[in-house]
N, C-alpha and C positions, 0 to 999 in steps of 0.2 A: 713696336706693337704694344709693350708693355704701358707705356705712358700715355698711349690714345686707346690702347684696347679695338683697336682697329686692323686692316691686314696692312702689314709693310711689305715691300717690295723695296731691292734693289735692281737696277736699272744699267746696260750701257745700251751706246747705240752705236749703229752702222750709218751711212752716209744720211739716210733719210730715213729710218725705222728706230723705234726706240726695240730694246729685247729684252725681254724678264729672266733676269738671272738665279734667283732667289728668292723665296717669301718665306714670310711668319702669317698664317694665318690667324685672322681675328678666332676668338670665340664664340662670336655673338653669333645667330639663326641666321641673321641678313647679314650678309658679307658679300664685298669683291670678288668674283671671282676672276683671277687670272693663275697662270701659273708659269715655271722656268720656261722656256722655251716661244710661249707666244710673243709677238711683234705687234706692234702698232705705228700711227705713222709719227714723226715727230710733232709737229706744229700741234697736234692737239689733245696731247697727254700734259701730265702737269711735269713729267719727267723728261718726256719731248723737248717742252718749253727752256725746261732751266738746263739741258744741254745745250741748243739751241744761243738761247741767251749768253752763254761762258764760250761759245765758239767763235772762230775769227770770223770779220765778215766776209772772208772767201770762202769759207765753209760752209756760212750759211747762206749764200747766194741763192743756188739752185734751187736749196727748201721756199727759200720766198718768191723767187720764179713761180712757182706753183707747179702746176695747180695743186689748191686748197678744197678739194671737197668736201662738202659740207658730212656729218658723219651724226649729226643734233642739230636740232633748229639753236643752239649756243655755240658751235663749232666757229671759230674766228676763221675766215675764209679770204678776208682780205690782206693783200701785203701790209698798207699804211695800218692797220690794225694792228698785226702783228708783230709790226715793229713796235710800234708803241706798246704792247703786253713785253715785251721782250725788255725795252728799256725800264720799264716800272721791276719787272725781277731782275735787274741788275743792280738795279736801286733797292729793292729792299729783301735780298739774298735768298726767295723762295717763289716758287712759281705754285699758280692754283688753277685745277681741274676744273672749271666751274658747269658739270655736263657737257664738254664739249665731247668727250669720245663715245660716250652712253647716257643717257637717260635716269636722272636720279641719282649719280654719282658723283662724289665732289671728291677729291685729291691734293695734298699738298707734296711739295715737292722742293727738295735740298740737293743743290751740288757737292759732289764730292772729288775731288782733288790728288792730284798726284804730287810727287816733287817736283814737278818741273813747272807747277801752277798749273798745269792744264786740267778742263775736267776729263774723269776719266770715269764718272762714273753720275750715276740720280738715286736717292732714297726718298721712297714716300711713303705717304699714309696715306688711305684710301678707303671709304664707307659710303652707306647712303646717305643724302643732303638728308635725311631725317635727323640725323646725328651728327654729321658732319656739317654743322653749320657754317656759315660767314664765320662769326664772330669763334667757332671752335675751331676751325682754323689757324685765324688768328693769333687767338691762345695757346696752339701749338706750336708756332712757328720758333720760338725761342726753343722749346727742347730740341725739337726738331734740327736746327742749327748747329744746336749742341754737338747733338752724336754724329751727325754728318763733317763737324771739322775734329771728332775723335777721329774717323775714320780716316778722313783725307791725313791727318797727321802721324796714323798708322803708316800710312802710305809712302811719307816722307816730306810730305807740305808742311812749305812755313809761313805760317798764317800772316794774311795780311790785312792790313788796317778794317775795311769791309766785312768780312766774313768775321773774324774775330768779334771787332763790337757789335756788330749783328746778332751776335750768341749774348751780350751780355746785358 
């Protein structure tokens, strides 16, 4: 929260719901609101996504089964979509909100890790696209990586090739 000045959230999730475990709330007037306790559905959080994405694909079968309802005229609704969002944040170790779960919200989002390499957890940052841009994003996604493999290596993760240069 300190480095985007935005509200963070950390994140697990249950078969198909991501859950708020945690936040730091931003300072700013406009902010996020979510708080401990509410759920959302997986596929179209940015913390959905990048659990999602680090799950086996038995796991995530049934999420892409569907149904995908639409929740924003941005909400990615279709399997072959999905997957393709899914592989592009494998590929480049962070998934992004781009309104799909509300209206004028944009989110990024880092996996977090256990020992045993599995995700065990989502950290993001989360504001209005007025601030949160494309390109601020972007710019976040290296800290963002950062603190997210502090955590997972709290955890007992040892970092692998990906996630590692990812951060650097």
């Amino acid at each position: 929260m300190r480095a985007a000045a935005e509200t963070a959230n950390l994140v697990i999730a249950t078969q198909d719901e991501v859950v708020y475990i945690d936040q730091v709330e931003s300072a700013q007037l406009v902010k996020m609101f979510t708080q401990p306790g509410m759920r959302a559905p997986l596929y179209c959080t940015g913390c959905g996504k990048v659990i999602l994405a680090y799950r086996s694909p038995e796991a995530i079968e049934p999420v892409l089964e569907g149904p995908l309802p639409r929740h924003t005229a941005h909400t990615i609704s279709a399997r072959p979509a999905l997957e393709v969002e899914l592989e592009r944040i494998r590929k480049d170790g962070f998934a992004v909100d781009n309104e799909e779960m509300e209206d004028g919200v944009r989110c990024i989002a880092v996996p977090v890790f256990d020992r045993r390499g599995e995700i065990a957890a989502a950290l993001s940052v989360s504001g209005p696209t007025t601030r949160m841009t494309v390109q601020r994003v972007t710019s976040l996604a290296p800290t963002a990586k950062g603190i997210a493999l502090e955590l997972s290596q709290a955890l007992g993760y040892q970092a692998e090739p990906l996630l590692a240069s990812a951060t650097s």
